[in-house]
Z-matrix of the N, CA and C atoms (Angstrom, degrees):
N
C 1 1.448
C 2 1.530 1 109.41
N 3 1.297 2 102.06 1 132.82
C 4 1.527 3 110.79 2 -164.53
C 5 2.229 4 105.27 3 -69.34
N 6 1.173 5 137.80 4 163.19
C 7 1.157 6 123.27 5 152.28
C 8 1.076 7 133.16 6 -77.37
N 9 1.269 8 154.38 7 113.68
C 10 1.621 9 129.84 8 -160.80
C 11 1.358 10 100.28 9 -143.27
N 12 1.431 11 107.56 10 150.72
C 13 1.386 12 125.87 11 -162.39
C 14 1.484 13 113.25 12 -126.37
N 15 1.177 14 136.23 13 109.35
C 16 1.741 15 133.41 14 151.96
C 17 1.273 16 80.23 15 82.89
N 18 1.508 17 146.51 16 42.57
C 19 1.387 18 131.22 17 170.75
C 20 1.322 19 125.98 18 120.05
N 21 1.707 20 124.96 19 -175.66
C 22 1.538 21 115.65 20 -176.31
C 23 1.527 22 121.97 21 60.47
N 24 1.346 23 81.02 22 121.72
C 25 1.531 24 107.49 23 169.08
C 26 1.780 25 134.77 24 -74.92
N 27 1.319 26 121.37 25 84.91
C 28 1.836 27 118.64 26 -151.70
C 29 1.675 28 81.08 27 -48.66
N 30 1.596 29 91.17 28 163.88
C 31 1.768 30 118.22 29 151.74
C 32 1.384 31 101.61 30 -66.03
N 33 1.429 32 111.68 31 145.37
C 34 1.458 33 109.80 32 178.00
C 35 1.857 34 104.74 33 -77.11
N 36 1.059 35 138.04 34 -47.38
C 37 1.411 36 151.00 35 -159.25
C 38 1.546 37 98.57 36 -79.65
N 39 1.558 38 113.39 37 -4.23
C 40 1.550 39 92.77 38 176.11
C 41 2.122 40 92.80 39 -131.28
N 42 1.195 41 112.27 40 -4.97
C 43 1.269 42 127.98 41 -169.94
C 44 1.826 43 99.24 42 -25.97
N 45 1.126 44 111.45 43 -47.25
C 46 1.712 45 102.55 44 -171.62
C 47 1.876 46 108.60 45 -94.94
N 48 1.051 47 99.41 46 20.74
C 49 1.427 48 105.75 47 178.22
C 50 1.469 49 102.31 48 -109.86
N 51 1.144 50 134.60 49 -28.82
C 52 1.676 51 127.29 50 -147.10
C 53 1.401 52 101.37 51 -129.35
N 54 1.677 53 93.34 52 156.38
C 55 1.601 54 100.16 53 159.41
C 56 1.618 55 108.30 54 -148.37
N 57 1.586 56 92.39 55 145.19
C 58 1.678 57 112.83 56 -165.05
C 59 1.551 58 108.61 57 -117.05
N 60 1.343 59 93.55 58 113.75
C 61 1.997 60 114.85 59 179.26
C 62 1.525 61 99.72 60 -97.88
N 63 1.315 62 103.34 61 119.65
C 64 2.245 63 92.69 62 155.88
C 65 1.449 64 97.34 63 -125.69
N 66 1.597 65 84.57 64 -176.56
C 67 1.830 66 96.34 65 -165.56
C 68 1.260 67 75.55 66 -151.06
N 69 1.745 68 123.12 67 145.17
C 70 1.689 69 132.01 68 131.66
C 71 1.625 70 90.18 69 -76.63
N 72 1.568 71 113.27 70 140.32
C 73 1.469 72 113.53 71 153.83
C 74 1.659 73 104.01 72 -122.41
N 75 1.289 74 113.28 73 157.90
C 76 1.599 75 101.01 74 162.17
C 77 0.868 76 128.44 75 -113.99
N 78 1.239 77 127.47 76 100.88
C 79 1.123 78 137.26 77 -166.43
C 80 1.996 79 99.36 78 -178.90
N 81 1.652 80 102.83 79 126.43
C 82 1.684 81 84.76 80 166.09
C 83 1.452 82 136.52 81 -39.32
N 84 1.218 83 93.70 82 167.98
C 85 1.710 84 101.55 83 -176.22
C 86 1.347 85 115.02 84 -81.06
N 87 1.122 86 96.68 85 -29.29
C 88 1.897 87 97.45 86 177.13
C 89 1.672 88 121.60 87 -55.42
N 90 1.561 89 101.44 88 -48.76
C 91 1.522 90 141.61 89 -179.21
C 92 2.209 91 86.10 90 -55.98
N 93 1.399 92 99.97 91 -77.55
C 94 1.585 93 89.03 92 -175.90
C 95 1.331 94 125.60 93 -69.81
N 96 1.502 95 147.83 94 -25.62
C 97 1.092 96 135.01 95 100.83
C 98 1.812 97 121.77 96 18.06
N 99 0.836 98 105.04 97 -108.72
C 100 1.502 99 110.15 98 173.51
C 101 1.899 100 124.60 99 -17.82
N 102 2.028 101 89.17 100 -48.83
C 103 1.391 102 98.81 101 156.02
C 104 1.337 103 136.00 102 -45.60
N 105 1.738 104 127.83 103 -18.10
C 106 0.884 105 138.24 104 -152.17
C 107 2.258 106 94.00 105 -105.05
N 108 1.219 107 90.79 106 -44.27
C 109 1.987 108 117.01 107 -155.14
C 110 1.290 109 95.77 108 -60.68
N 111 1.852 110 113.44 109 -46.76
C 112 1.996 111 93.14 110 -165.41
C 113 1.485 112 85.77 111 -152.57
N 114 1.706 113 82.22 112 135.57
C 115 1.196 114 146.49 113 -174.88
C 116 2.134 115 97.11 114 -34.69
N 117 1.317 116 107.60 115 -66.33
C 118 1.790 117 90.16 116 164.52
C 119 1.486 118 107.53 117 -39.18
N 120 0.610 119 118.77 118 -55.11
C 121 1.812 120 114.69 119 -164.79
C 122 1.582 121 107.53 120 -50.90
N 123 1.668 122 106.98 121 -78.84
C 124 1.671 123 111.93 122 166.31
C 125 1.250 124 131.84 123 -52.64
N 126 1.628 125 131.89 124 -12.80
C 127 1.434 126 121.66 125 145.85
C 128 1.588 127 128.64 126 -59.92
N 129 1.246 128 115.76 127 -8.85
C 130 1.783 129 124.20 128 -166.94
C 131 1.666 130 88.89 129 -109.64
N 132 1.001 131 137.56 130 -30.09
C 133 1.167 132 120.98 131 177.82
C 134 1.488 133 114.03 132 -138.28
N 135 1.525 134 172.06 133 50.55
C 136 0.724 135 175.16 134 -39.91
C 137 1.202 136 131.35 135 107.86
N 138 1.235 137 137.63 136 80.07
C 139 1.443 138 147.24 137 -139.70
C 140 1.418 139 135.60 138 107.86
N 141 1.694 140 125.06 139 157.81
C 142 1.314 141 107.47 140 -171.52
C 143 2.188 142 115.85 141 -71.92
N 144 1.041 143 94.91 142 172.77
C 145 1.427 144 99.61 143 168.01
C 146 1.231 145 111.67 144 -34.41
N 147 1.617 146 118.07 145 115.20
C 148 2.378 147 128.38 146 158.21
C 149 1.425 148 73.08 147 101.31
N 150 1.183 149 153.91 148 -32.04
C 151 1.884 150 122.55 149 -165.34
C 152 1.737 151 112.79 150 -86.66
N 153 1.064 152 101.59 151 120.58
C 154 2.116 153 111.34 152 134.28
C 155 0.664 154 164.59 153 11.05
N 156 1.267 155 152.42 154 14.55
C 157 1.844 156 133.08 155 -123.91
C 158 1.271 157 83.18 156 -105.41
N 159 1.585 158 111.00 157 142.04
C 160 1.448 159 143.68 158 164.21
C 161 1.391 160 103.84 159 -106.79
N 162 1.284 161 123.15 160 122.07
C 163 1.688 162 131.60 161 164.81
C 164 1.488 163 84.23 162 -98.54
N 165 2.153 164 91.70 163 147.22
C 166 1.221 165 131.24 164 163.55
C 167 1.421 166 115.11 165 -95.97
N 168 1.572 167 92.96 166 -54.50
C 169 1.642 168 102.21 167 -177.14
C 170 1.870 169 82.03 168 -162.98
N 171 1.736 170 84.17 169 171.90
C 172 1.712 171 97.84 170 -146.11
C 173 1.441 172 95.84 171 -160.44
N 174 1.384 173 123.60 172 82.48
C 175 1.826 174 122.96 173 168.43
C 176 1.361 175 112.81 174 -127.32
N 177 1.491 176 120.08 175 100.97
C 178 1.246 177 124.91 176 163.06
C 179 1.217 178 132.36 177 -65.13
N 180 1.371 179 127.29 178 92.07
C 181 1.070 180 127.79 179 -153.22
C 182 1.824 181 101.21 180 -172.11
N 183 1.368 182 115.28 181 154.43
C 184 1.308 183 128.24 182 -176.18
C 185 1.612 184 92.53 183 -74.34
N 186 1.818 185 98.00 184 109.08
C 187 1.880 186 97.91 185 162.77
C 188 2.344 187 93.15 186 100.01
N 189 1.140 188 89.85 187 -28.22
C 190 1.571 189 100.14 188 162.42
C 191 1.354 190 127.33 189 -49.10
N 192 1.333 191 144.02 190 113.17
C 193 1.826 192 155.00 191 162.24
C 194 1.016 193 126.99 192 -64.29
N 195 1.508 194 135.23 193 111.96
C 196 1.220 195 116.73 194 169.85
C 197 1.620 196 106.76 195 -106.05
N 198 1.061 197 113.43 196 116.57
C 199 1.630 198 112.73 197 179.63
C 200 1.578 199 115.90 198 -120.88
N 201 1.275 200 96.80 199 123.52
C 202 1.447 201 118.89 200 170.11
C 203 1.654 202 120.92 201 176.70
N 204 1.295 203 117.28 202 176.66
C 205 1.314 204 147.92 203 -157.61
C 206 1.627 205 118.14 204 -92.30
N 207 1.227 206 97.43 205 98.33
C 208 1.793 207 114.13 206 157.41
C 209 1.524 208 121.03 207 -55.23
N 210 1.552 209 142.94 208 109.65
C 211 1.301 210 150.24 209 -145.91
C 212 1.464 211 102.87 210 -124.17
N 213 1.576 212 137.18 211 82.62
C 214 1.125 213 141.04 212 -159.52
C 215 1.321 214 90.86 213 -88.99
N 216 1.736 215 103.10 214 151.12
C 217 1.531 216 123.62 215 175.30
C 218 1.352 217 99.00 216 -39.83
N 219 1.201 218 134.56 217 -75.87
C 220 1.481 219 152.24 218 -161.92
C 221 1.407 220 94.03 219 -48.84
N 222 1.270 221 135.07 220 4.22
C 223 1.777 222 116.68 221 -170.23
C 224 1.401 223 140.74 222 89.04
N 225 1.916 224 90.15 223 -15.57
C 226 1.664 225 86.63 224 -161.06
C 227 1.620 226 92.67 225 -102.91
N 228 1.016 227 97.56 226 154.07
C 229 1.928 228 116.67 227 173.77
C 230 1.254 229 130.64 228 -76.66
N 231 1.149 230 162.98 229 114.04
C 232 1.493 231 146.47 230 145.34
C 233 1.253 232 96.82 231 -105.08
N 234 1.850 233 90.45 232 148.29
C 235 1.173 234 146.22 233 -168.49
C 236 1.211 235 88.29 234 -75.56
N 237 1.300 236 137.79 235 135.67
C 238 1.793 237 129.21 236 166.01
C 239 2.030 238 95.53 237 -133.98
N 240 0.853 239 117.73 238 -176.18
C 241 1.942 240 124.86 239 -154.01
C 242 1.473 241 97.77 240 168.55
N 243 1.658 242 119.85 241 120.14
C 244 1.220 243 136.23 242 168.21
C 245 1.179 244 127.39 243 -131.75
N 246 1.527 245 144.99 244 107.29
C 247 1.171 246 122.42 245 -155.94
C 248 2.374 247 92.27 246 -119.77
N 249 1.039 248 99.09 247 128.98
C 250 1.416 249 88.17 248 -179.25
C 251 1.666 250 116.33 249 -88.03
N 252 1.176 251 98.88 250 138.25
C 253 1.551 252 112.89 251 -166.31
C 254 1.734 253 115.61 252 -93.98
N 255 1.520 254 110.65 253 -37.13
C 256 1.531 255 104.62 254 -176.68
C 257 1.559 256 86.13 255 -147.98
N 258 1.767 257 120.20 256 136.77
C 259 1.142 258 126.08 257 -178.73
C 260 2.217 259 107.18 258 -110.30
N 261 1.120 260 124.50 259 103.12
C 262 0.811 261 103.94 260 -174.53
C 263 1.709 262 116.47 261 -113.45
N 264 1.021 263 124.66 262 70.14
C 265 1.505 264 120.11 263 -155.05
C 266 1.901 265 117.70 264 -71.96
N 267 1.093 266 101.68 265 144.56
C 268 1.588 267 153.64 266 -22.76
C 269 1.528 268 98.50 267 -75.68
N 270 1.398 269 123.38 268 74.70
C 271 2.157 270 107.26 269 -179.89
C 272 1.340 271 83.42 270 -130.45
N 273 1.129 272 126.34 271 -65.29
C 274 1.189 273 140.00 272 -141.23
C 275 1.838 274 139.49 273 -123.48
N 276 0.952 275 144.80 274 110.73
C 277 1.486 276 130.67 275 156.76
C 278 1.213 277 139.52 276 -110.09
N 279 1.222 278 137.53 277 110.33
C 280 1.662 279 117.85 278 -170.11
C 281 1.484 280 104.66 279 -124.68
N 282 1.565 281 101.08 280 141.42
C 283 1.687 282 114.37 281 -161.83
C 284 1.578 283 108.10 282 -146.12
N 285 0.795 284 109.04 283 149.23
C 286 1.681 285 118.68 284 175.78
C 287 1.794 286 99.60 285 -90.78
N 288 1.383 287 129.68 286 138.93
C 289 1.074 288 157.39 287 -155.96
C 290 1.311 289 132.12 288 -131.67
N 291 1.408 290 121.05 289 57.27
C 292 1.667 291 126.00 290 -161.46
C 293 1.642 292 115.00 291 -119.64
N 294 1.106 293 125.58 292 -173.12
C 295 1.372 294 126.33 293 170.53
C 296 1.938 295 113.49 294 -93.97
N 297 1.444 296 110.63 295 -11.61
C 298 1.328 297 111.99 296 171.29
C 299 1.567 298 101.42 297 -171.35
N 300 1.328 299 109.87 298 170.80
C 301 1.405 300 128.84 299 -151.80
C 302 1.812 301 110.21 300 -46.26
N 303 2.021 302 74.18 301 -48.77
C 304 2.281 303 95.29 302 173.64
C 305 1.040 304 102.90 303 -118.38
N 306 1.605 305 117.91 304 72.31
C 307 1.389 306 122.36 305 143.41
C 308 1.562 307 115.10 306 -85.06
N 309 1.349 308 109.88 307 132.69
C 310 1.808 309 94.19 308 -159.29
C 311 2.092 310 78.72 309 -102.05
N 312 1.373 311 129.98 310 26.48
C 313 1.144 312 117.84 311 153.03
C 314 1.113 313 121.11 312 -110.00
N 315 1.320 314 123.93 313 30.70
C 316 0.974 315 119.74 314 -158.86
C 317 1.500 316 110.81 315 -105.65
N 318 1.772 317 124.34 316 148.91
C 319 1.383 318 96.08 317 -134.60
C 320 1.717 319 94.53 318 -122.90
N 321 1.319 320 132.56 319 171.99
C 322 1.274 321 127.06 320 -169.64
C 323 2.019 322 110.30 321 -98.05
N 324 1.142 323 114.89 322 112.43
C 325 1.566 324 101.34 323 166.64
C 326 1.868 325 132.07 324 -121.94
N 327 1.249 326 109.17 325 159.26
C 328 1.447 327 103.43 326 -157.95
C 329 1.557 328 90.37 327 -123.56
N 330 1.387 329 128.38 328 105.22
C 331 1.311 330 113.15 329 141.79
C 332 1.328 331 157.38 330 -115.53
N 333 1.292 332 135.57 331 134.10
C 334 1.177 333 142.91 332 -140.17
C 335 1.522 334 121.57 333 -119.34
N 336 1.464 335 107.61 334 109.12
C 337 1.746 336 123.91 335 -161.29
C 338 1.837 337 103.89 336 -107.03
N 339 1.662 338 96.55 337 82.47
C 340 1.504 339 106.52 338 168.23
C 341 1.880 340 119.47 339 -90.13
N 342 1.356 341 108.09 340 131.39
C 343 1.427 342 114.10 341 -179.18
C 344 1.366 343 95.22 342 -68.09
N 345 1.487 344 122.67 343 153.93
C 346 1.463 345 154.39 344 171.95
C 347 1.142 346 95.69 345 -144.15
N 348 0.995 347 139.64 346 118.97
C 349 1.414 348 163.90 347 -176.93
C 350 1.596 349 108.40 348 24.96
N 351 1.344 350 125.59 349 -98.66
C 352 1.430 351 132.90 350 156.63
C 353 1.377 352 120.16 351 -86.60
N 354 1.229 353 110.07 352 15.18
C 355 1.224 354 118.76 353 -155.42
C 356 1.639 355 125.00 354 -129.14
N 357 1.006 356 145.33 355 167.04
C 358 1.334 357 133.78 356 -165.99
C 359 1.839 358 121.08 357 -135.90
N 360 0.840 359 109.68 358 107.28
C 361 1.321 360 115.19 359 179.65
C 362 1.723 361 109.45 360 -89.71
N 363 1.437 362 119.32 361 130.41
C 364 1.242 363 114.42 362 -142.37
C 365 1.729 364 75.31 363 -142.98
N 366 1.801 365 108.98 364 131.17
C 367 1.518 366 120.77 365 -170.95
C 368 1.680 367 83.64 366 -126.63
N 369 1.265 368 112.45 367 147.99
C 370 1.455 369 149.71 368 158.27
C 371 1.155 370 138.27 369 -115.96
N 372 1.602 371 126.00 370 88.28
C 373 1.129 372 99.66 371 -149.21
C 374 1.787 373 89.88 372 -130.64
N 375 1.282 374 105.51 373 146.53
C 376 1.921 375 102.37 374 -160.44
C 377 1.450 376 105.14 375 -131.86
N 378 1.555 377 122.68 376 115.24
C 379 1.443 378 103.96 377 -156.67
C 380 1.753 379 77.14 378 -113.85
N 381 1.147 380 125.55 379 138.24
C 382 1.527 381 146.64 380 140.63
C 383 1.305 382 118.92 381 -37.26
N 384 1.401 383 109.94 382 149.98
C 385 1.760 384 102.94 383 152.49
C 386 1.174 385 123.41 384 -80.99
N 387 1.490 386 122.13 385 -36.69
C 388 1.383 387 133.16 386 156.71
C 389 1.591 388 136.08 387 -142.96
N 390 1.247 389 99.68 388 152.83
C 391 1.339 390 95.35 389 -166.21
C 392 1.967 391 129.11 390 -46.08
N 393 1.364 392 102.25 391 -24.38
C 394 1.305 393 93.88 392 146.25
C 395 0.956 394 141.25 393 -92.54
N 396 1.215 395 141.48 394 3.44
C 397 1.247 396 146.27 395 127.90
C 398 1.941 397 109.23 396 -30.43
N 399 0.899 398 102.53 397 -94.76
C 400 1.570 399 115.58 398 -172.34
C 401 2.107 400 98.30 399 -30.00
N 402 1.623 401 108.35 400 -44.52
C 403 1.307 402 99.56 401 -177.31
C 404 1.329 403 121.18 402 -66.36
N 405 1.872 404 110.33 403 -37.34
C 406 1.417 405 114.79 404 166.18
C 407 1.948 406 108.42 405 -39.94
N 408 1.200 407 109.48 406 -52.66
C 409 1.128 408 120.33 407 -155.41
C 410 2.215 409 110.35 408 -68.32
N 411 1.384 410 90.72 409 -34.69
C 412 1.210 411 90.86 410 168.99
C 413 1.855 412 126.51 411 -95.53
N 414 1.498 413 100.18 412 -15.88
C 415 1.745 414 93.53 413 156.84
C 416 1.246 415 106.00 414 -101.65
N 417 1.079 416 151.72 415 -63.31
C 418 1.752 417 149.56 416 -177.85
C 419 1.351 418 105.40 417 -22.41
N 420 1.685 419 101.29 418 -70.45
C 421 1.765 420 88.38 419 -162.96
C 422 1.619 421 105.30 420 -120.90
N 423 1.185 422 118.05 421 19.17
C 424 1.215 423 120.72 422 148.96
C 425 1.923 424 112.70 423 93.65
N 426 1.346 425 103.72 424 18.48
C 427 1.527 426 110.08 425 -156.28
C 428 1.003 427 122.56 426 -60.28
N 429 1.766 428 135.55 427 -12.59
C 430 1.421 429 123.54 428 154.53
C 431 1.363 430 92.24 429 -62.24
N 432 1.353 431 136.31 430 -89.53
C 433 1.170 432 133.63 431 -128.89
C 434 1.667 433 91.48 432 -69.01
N 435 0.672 434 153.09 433 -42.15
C 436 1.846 435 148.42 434 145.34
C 437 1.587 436 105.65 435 -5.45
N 438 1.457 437 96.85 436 -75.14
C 439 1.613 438 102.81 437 -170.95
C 440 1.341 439 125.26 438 -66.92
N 441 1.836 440 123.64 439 -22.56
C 442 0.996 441 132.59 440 149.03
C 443 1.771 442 127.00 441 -27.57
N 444 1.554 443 93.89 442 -70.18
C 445 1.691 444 102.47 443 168.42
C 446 1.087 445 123.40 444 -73.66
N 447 1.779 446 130.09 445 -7.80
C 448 1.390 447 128.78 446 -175.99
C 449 2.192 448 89.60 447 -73.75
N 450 1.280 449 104.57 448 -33.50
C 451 1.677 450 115.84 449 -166.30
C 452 1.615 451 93.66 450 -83.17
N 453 1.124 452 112.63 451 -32.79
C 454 1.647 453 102.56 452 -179.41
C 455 1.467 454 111.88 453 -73.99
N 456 1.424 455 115.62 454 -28.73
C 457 1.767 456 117.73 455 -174.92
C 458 1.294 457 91.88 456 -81.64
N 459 1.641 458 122.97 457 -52.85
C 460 1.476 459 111.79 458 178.37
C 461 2.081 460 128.72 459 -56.58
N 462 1.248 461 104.54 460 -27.68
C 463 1.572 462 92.62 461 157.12
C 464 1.402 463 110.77 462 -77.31
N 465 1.231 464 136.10 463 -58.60
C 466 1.700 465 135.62 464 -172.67
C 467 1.739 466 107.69 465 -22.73
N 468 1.471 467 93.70 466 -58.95
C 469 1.675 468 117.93 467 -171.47
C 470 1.464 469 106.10 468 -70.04
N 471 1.297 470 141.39 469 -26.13
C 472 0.885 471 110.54 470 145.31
C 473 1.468 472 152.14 471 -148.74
N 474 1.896 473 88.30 472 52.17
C 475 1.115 474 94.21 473 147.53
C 476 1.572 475 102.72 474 -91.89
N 477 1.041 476 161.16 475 9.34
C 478 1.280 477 155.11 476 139.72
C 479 1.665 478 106.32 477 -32.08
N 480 1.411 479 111.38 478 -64.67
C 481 1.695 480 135.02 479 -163.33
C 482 1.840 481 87.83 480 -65.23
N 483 1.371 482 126.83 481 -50.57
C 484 1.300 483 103.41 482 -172.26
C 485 0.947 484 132.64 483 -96.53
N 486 1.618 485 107.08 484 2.62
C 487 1.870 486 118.06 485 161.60
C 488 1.652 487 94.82 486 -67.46
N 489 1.328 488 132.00 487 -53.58
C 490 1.562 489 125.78 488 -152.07
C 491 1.828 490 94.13 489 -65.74
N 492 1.732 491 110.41 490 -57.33
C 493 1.763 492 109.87 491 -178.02
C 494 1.743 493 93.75 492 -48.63
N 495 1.333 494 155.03 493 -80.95
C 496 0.755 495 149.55 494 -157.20
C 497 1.474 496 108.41 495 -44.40
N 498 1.292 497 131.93 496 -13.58
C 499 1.543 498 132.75 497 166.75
C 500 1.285 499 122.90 498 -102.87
N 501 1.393 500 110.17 499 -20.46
C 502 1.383 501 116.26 500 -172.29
C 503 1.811 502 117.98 501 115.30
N 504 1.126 503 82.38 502 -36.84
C 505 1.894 504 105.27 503 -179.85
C 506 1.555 505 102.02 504 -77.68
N 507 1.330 506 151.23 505 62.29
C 508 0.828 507 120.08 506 141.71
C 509 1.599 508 125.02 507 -140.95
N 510 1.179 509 142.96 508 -173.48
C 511 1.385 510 127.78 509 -175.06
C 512 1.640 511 120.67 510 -48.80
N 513 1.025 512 132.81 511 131.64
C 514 1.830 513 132.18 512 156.28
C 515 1.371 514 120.53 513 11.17
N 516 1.476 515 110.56 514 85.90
C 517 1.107 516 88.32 515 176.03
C 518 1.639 517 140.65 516 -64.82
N 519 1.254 518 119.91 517 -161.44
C 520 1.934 519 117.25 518 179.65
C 521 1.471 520 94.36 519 -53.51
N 522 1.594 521 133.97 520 -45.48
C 523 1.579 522 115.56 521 -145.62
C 524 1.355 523 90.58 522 -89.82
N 525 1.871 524 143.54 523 4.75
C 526 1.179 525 118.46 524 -146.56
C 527 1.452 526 58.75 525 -123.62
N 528 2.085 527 97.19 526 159.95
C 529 1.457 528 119.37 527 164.96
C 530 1.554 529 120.66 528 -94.62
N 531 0.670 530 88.13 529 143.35
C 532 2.426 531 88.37 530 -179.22
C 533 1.859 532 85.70 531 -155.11
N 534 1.391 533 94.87 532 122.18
C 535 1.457 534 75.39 533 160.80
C 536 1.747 535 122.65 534 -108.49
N 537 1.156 536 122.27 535 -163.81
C 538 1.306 537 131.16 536 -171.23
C 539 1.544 538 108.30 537 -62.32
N 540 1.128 539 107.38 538 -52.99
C 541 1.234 540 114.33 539 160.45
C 542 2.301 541 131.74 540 -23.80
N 543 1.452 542 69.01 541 -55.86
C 544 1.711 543 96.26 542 178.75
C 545 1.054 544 120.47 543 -27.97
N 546 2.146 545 111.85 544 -52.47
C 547 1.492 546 120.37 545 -108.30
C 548 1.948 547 85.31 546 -141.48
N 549 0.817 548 116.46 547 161.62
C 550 1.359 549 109.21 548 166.62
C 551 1.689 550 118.73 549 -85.50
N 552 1.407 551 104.87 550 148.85
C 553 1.674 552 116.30 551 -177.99
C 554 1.034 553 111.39 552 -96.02
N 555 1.712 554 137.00 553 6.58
C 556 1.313 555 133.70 554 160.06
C 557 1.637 556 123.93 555 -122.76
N 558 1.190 557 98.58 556 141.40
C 559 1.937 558 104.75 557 174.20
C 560 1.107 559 112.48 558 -144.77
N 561 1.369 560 123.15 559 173.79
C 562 1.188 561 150.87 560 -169.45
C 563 1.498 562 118.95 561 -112.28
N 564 1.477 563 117.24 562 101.54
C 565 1.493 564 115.09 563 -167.04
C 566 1.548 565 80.40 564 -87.84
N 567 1.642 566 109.93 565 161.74
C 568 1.822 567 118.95 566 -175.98
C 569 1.451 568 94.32 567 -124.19
């Protein structure tokens, strides 16, 4: 039996491998979407509640890595490694999910940014290699309740980003350029 959270239906053939987080956020899909693409965006919110994220390097792109470091309250670090596999904008992303390039645990996820009215319903869906794996993953380090607040900082953040565009005050939007370079590669999830 698959784990599932706030919704979603597991695949049956992977049901004891995976676990599925959704979120309604309000805010368009494009706007959360976007949240996902550059690296300013995923340093301000990205991770559970008290962690960090440190970017190394940061290319959104089909076959693209994002590598860097999760900064837990407690001090300690993990190594995190993402390489994205299918870019489908604004529906879709699916990426492999490990601590380095050949982590052979490293695990496959698909997520999926459907409009609800003005609004965005946001699916997570994380398939394992094996079922202990996925169980390590949900008693060890806690990954529903992890992925829960990674979706709770990610609505906060931006509906934050589209109260400020809705004033004028707020970061670059999609049509304006800033590059990676620009912007800082670290934040503070709260």
């Amino acid at each position: 039996m698959a784990t599932t959270s706030s919704g979603g239906e597991p695949a049956p053939a992977t049901a004891d491998r995976e676990i599925v987080i959704s979120r309604v956020i309000g805010a368009p899909r494009e706007l959360v979407f976007e949240a996902f693409t550059r690296v300013r965006h995923l340093s301000r919110w990205w991770g559970p509640e008290g962690f960090t994220t440190t970017t190394r390097s940061f290319e959104f792109r089909v076959g693209g890595e994002w590598d860097f470091v999760m900064h837990g309250p407690d001090g300690t670090d993990y190594q995190e490694w993402i390489t994205w596999r299918e870019i489908v904008p604004p529906e879709r992303i699916a990426l492999l999910h490990g601590e380095s390039r050949d982590d052979p645990n490293a695990f496959e996820s698909v997520l999926t940014f459907e409009p609800a009215g003005e609004q965005t319903r946001i699916v997570m869906r994380a398939v394992f290699p094996t079922k202990e794996l996925r169980d390590e993953a949900v008693e060890k380090y806690r990954a529903i309740e992890s992925g829960e607040q990674t979706l709770r900082n990610l609505a906060a953040y931006v509906m934050e980003v589209a109260r400020e565009r809705s004033t004028g005050r707020g970061p670059a939007t999609a049509g304006e350029t800033m590059t990676e370079q620009e912007t800082a590669q670290e934040g503070t999830v709260r």
